[in-house]
One Martini backbone bead per residue (centre of mass of N, CA, C, O) as a GRO file, in nm:
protein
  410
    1UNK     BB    1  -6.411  -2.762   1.121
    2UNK     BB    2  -6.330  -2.813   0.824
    3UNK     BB    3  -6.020  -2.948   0.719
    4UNK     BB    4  -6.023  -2.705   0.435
    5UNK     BB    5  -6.001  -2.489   0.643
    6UNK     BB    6  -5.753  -2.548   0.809
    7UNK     BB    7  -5.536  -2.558   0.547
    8UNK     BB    8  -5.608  -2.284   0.452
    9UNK     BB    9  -5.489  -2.138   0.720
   10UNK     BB   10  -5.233  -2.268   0.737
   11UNK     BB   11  -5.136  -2.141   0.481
   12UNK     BB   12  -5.180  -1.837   0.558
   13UNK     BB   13  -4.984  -1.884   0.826
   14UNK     BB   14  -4.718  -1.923   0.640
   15UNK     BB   15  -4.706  -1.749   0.474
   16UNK     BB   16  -4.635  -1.516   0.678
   17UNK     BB   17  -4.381  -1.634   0.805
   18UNK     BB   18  -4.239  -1.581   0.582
   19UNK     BB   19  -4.277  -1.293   0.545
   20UNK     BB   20  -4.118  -1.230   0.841
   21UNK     BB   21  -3.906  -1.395   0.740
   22UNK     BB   22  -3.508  -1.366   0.681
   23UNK     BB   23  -3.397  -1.449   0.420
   24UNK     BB   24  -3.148  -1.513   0.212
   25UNK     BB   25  -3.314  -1.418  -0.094
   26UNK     BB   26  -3.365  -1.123   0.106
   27UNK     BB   27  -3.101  -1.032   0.043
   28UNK     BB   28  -2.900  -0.809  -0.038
   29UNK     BB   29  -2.818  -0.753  -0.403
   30UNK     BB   30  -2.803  -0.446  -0.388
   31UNK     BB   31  -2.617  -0.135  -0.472
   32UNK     BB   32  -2.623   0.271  -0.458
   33UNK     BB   33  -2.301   0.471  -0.553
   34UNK     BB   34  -2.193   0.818  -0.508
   35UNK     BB   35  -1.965   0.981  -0.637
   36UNK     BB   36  -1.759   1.283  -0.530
   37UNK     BB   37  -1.534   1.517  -0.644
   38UNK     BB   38  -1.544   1.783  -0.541
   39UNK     BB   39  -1.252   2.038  -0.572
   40UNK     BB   40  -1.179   1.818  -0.826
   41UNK     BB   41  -1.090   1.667  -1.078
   42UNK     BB   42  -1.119   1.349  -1.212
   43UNK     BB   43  -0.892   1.055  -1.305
   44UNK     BB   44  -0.766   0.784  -1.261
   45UNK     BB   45  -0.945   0.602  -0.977
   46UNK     BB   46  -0.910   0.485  -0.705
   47UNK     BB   47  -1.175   0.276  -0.553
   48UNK     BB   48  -1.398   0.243  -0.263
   49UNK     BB   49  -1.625   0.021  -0.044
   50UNK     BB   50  -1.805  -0.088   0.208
   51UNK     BB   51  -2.022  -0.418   0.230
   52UNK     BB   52  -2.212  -0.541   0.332
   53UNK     BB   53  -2.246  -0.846   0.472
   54UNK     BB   54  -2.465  -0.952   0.212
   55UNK     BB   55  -2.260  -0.892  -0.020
   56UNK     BB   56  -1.989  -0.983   0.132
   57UNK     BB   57  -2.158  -1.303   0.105
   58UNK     BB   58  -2.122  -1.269  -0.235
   59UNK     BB   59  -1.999  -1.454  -0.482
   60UNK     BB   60  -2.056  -1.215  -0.707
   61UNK     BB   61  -1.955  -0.924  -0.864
   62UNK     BB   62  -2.118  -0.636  -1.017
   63UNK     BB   63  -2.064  -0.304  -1.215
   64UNK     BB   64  -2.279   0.007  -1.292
   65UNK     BB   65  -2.260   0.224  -1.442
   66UNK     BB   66  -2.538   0.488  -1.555
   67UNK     BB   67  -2.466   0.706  -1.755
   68UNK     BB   68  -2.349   0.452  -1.986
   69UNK     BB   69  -2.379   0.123  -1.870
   70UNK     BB   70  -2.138   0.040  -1.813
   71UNK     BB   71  -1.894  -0.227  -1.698
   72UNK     BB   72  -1.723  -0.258  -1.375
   73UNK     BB   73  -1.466  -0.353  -1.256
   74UNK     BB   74  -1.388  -0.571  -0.980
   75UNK     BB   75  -1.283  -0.588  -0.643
   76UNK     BB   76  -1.183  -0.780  -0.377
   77UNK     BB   77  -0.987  -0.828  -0.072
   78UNK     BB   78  -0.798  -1.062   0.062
   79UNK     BB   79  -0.771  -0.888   0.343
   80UNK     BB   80  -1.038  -0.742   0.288
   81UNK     BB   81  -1.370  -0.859   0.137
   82UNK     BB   82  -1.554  -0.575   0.232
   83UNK     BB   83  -1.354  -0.405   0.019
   84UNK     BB   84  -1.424  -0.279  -0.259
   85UNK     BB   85  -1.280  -0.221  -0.578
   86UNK     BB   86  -1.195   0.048  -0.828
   87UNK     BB   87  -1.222   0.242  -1.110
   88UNK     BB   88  -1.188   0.565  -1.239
   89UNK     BB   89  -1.163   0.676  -1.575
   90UNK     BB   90  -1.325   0.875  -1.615
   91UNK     BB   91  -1.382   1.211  -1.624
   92UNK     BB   92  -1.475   1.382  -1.292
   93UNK     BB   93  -1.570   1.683  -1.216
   94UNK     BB   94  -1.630   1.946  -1.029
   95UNK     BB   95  -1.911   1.902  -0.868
   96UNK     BB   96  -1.970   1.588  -0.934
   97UNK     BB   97  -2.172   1.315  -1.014
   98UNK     BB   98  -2.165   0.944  -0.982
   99UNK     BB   99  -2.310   0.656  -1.042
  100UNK     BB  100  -2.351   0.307  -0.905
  101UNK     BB  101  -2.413  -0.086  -0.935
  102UNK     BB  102  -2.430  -0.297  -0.713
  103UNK     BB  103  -2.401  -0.681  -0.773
  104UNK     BB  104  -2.503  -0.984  -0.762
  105UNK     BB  105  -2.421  -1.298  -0.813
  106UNK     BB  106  -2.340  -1.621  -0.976
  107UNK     BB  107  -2.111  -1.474  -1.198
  108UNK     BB  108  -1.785  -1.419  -1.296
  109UNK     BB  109  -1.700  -1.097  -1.444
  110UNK     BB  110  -1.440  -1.120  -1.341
  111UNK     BB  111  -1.136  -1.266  -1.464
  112UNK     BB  112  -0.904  -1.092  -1.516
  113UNK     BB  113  -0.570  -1.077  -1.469
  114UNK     BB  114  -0.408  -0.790  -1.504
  115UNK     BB  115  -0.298  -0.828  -1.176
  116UNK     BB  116  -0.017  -1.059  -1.067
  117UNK     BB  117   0.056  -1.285  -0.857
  118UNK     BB  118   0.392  -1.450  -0.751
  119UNK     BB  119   0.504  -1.753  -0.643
  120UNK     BB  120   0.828  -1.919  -0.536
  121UNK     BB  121   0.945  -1.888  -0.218
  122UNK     BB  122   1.120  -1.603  -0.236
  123UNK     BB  123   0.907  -1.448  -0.401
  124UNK     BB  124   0.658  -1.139  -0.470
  125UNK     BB  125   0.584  -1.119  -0.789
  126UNK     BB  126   0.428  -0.824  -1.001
  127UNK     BB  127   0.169  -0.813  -1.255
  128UNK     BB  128   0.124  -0.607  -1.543
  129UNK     BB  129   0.032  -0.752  -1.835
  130UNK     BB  130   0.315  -0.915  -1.760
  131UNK     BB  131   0.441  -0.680  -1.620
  132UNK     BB  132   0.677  -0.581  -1.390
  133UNK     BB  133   0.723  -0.410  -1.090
  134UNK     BB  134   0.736  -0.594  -0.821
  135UNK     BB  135   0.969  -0.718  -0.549
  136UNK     BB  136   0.898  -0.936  -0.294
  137UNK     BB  137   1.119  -1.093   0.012
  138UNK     BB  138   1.078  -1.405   0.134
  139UNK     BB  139   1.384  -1.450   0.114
  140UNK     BB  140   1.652  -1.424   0.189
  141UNK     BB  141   1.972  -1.185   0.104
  142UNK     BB  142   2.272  -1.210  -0.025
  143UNK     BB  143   2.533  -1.060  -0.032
  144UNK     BB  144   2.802  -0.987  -0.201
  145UNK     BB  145   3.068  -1.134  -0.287
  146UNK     BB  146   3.262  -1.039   0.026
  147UNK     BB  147   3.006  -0.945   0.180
  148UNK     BB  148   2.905  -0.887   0.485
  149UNK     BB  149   2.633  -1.108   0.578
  150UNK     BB  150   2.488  -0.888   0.803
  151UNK     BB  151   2.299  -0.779   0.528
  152UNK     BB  152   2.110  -0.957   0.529
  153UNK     BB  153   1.776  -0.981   0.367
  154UNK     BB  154   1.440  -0.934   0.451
  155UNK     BB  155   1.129  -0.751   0.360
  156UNK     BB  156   1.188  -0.622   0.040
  157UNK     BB  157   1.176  -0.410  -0.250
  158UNK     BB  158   1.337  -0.572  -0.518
  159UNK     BB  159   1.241  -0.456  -0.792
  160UNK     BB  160   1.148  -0.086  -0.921
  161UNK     BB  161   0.948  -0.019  -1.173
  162UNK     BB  162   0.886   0.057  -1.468
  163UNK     BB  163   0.685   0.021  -1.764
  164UNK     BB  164   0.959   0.035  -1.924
  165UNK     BB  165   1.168  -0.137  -1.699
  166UNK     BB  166   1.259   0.039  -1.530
  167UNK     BB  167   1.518   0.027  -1.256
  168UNK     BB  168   1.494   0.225  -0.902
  169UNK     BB  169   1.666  -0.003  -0.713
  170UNK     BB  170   1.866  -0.065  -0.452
  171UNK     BB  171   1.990  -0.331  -0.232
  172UNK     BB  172   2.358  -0.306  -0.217
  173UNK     BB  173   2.499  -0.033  -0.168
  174UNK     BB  174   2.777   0.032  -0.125
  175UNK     BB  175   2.802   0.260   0.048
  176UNK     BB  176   2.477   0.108   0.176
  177UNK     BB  177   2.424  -0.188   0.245
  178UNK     BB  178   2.159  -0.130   0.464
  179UNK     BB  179   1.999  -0.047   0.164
  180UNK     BB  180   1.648  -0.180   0.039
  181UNK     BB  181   1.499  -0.012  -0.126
  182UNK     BB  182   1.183  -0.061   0.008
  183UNK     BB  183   1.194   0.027   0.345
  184UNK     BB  184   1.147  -0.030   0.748
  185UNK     BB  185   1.369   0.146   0.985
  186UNK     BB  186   1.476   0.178   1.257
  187UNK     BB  187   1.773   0.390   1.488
  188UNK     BB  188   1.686   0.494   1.723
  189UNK     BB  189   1.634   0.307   2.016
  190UNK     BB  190   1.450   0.184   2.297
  191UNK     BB  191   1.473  -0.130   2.463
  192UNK     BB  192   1.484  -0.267   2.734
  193UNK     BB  193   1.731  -0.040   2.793
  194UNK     BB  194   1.819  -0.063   2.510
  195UNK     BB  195   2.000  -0.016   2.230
  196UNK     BB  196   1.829  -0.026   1.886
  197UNK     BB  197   1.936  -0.072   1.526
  198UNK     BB  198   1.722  -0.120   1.247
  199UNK     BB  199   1.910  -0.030   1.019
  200UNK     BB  200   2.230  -0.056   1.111
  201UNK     BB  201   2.362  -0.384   1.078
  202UNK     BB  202   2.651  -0.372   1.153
  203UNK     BB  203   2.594  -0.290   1.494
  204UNK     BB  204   2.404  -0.568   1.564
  205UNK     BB  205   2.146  -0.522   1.699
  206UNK     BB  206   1.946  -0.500   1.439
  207UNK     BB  207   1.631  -0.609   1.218
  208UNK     BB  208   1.466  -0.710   0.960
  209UNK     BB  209   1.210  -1.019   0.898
  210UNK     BB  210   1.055  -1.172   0.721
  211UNK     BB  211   0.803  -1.408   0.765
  212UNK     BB  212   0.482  -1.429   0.639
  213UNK     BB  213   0.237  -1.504   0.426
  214UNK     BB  214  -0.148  -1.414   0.445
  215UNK     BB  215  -0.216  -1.267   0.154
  216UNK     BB  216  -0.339  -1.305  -0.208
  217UNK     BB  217  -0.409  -1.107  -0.488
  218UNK     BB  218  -0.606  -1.106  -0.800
  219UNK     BB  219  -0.698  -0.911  -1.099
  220UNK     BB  220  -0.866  -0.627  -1.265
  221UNK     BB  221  -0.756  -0.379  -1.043
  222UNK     BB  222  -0.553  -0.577  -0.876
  223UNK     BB  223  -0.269  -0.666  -0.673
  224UNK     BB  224  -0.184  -0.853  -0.367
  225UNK     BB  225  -0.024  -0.846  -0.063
  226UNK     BB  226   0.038  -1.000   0.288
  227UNK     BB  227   0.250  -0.979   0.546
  228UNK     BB  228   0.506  -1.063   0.785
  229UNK     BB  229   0.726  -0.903   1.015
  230UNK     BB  230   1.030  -0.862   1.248
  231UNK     BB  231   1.166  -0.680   1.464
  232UNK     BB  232   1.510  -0.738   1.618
  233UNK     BB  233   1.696  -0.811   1.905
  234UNK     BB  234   2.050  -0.875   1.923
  235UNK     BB  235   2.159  -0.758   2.249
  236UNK     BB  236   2.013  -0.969   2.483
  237UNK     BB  237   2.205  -1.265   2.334
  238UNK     BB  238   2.167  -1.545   2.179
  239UNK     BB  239   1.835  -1.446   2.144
  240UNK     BB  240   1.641  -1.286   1.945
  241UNK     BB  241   1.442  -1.039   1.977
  242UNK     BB  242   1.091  -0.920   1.935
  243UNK     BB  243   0.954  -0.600   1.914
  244UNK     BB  244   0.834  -0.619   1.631
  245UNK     BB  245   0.530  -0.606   1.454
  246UNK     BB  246   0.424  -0.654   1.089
  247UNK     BB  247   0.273  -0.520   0.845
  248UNK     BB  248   0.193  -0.581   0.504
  249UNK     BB  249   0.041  -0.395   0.210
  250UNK     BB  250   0.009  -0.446  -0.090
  251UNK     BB  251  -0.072  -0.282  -0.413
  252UNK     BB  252  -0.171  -0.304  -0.767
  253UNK     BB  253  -0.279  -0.114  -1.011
  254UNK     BB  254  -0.432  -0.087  -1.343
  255UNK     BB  255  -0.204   0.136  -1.430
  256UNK     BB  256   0.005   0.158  -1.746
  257UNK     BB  257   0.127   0.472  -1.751
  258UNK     BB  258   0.163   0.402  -1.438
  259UNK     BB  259   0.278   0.302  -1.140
  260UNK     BB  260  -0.012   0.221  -0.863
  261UNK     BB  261   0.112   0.217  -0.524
  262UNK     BB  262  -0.024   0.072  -0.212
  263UNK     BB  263   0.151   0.083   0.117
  264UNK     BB  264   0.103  -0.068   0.420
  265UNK     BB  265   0.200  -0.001   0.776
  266UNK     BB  266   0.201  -0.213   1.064
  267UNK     BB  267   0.268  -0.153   1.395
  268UNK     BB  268   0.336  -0.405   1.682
  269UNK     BB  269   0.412  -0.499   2.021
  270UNK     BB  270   0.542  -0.787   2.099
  271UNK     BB  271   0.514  -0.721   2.399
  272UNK     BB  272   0.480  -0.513   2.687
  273UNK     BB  273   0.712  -0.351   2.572
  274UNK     BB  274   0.811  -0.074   2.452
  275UNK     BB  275   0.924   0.164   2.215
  276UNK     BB  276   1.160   0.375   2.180
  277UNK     BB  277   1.178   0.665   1.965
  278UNK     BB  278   1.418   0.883   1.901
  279UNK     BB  279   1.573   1.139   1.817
  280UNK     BB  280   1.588   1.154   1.452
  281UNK     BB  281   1.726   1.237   1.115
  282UNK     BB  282   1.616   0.909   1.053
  283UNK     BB  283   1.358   0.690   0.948
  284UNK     BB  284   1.184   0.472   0.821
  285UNK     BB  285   1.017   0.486   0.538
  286UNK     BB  286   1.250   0.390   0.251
  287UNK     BB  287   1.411   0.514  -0.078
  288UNK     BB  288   1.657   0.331  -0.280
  289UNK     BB  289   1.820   0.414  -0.530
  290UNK     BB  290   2.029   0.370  -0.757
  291UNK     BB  291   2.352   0.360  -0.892
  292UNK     BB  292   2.311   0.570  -1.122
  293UNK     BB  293   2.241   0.806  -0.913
  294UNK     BB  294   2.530   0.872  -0.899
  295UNK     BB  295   2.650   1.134  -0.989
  296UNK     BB  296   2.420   1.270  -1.123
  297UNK     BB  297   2.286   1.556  -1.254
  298UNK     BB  298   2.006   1.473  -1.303
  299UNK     BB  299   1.976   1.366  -1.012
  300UNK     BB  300   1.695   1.414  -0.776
  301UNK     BB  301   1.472   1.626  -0.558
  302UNK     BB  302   1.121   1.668  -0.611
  303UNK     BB  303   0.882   1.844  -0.412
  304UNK     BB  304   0.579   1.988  -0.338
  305UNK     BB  305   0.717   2.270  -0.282
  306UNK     BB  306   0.997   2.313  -0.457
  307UNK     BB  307   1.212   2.125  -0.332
  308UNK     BB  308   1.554   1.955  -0.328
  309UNK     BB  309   1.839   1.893  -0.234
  310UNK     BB  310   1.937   2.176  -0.109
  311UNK     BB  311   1.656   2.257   0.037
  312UNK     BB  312   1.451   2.004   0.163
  313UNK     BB  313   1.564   1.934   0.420
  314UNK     BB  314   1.330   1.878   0.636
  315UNK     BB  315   1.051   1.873   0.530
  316UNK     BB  316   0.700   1.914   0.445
  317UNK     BB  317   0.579   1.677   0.215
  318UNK     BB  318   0.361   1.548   0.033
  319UNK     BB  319   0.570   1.492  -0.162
  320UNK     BB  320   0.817   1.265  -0.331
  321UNK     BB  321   1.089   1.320  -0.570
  322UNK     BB  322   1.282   1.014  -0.738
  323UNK     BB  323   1.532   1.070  -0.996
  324UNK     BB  324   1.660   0.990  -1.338
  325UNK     BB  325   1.900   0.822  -1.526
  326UNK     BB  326   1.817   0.545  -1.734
  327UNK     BB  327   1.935   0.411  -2.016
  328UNK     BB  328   1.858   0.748  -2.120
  329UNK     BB  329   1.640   0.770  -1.912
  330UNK     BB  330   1.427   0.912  -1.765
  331UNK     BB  331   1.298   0.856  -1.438
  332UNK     BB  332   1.061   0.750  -1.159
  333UNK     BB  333   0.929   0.860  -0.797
  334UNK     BB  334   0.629   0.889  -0.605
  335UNK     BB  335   0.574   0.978  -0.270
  336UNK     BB  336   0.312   0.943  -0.067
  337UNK     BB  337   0.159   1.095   0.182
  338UNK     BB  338  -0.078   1.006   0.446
  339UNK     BB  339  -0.278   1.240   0.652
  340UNK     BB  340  -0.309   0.967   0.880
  341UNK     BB  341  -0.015   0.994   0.970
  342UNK     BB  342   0.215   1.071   1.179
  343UNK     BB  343   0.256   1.388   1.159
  344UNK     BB  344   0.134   1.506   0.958
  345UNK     BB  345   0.381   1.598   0.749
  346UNK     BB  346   0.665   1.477   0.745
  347UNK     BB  347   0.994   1.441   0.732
  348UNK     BB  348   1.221   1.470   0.491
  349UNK     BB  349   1.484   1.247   0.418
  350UNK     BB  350   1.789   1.424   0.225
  351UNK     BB  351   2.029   1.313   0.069
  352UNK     BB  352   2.347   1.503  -0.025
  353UNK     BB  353   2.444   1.230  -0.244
  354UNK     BB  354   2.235   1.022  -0.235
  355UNK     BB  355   1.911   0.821  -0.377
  356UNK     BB  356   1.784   0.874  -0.097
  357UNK     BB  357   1.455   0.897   0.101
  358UNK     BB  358   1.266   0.963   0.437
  359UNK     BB  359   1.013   0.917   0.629
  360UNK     BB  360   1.020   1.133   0.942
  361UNK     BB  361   0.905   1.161   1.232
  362UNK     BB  362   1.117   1.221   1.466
  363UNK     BB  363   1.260   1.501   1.388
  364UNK     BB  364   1.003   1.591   1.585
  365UNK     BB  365   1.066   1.364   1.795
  366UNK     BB  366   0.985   1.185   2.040
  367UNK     BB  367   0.846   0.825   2.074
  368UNK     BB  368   0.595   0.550   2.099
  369UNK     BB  369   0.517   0.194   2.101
  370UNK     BB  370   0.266   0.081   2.246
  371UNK     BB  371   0.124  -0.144   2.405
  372UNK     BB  372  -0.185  -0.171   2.240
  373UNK     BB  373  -0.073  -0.051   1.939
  374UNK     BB  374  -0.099   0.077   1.637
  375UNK     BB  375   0.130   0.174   1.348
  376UNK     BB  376   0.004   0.365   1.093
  377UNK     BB  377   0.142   0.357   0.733
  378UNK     BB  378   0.081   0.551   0.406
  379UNK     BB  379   0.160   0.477   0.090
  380UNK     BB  380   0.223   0.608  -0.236
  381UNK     BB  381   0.339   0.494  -0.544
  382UNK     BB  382   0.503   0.659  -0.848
  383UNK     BB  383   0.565   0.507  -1.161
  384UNK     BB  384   0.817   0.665  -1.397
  385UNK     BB  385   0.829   0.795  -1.731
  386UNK     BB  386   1.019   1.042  -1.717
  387UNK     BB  387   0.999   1.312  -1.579
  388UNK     BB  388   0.849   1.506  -1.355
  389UNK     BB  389   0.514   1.613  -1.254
  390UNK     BB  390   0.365   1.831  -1.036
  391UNK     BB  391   0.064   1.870  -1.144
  392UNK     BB  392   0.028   1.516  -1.134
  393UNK     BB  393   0.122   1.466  -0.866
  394UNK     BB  394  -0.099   1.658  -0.726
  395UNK     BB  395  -0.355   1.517  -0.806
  396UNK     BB  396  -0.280   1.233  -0.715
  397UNK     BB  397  -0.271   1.330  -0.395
  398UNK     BB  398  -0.560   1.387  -0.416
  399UNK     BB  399  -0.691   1.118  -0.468
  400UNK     BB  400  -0.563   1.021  -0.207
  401UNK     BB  401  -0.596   1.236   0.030
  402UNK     BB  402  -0.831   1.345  -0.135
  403UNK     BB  403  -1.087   1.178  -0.199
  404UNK     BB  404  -1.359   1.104  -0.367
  405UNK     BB  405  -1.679   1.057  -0.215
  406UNK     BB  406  -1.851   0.801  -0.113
  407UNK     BB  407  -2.173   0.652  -0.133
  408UNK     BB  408  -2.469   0.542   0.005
  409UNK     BB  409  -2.777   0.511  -0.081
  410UNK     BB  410  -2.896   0.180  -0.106
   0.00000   0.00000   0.00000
């Protein structure tokens, strides 16, 4: 056989292996995905979709609606890269669908920073288009000169502000001092044969204490941050023990109108030992009003039931607003609990004369958190200026509750 049949042989082999083999260049580029609204009509809703593994290891991705043609901002999550995240902000009817595609890109068309996060060594605050959202501590914070040091707390959020600027929480509250802003602690429990108190610091049992941030992310959809704190046995001896390690991540999405905010927290034991949580009528992630909010005539809790403060205690709704006015006008915070929550919807315990108020699953019995499983617990928070609206505040639980399908069609 001639060399030049040889070579053109060996060509036609070389063909054909470069065919038969998956190179990088032919990792899938592109991904349509259609968003399907369900029994209930859409607009201005956060949605995610999870990425496959090569579109998730694209340098930069970009999404364009199709029935309009335009361009829609994307953000991948800093704590997990697979997660793609936007905005459906026209109005998708009930029983409708729209599809969307994205696709990998060379150049980052996301540029803008509409919600950021900042560090500064004390705190994470994250910032909506310039203006403050809410400020979560990761140094320690000492209470008021005076009041007894054993108060000070680190890895909770205040303050909680509305788009107008009014700020909805209180960190050290005269009345309870142990009560901070949005925090999470349990309060009747029992580890390694102790009663421990991680609620009440007074008693000296236990407390609550931000750890290391462990991932940060800015960007045109979202501003995120992901903490660890750790729940302490102080009853134990010279040095406290960690009995629970805890996760948060909070999200803060770019919608200006109300600021839409969604927190996680993932808690397991530090150690082989369980936690016992006893049955106890208050305890877990908790919303400590301002203190303007006292003794206000204005000031209340209206529950998606259609329940407030004189009759709401340790119902179980899925959503709670605390409300009153701040500088002469009304505004407030609606919590929404997530239907995947143990024991959802949970009894919200309503107190009767603080504007404070917390989802409390063990109102329900006892539980206990065991090694080798994880506790997690989702809310959305939205605050507001003006009074609440239950049928927007309804409407924003089914975005979040039953949230419209994303579907992977190519």
């Amino acid at each position: 056989m001639k060399r030049t049949q040889l070579r053109f042989l060996a060509g036609i082999a070389m063909v054909v292996m470069l065919l038969a083999t998956p190179e990088v260049s032919q990792a899938r580029q592109t991904m349509l995905v259609e968003v399907q609204a369900g029994s209930h009509d859409r607009r201005n809703v956060p949605l995610s979709v999870t990425l496959p593994e090569d579109l998730a290891a694209a340098k930069h991705l970009w999404m364009q609606q199709l029935d309009s043609g335009q361009p829609i901002p994307v953000q991948r999550s800093a704590h997990d890269p697979s997660q793609l995240f936007w905005i459906m902000r026209d109005t998708l009817s009930a029983r409708q669908s729209r599809r969307f595609r994205i696709s990998a890109s060379e150049f980052d068309r996301n540029r803008e920073l509409h919600v950021a996060v900042k560090e500064d060594g004390e705190a994470l605050t994250v910032l909506l288009r310039g203006k403050p959202v809410l400020v979560y501590h990761t140094a320690v914070v000492t209470p008021p000169t005076g009041v007894d040091p054993i108060f000070r707390r680190s890895g909770f959020i205040h303050p909680l502000q509305t788009p107008s600027g009014r700020v909805l929480t209180e960190a050290f509250p005269e009345d309870h001092l142990h009560q901070h802003g949005v925090f999470n602690a349990w309060v009747k429990t029992t580890y390694d044969g102790r009663e421990v108190d991680f609620w009440n610091q007074k008693a000296g049992t236990g407390t609550v204490e931000h750890v290391e941030v462990t991932s940060v992310g800015s960007g045109p959809v979202f501003g995120e941050f992901s903490t660890k704190l750790r729940h302490l046995d102080l009853s134990a001896g010279d040095e406290p023990v960690t009995v629970l390690d805890e996760t948060w991540t909070v999200r803060v999405y770019d919608m200006a109108d109300r600021y839409v905010i969604d927190l996680e927290s993932a808690q397991q034991c530090a150690t082989d030992k369980p936690l016992l949580l006893q049955e106890f009528h208050y305890g877990g992630m908790a919303f400590r009003g301002t203190s303007e909010w006292l003794g206000q005539q204005e000031s209340d809790f209206l529950t998606s039931e259609g329940l407030s403060r004189a009759d709401g205690n340790h119902s179980r709704p899925q959503w709670t607003d605390a409300f009153g006015i701040v500088g002469s006008q009304p505004c407030g915070v609606a919590v929404l609990q997530h239907p995947l929550n143990v024991r959802f919807p949970a009894p919200v315990r309503l107190h009767p004369e603080k504007p404070y108020f917390v989802y409390t699953p063990v109102a329900l019995g006892e539980m206990a958190i065991e090694p080798e499983q994880t506790l997690t617990s989702r809310f959305r928070y939205i605050t507001h200026d003006g009074p609440p609206e239950s049928r927007s505040i309804s409407a924003a639980w089914l975005d979040y509750g039953e949230p419209p399908v994303v579907k992977i069609l190519e």
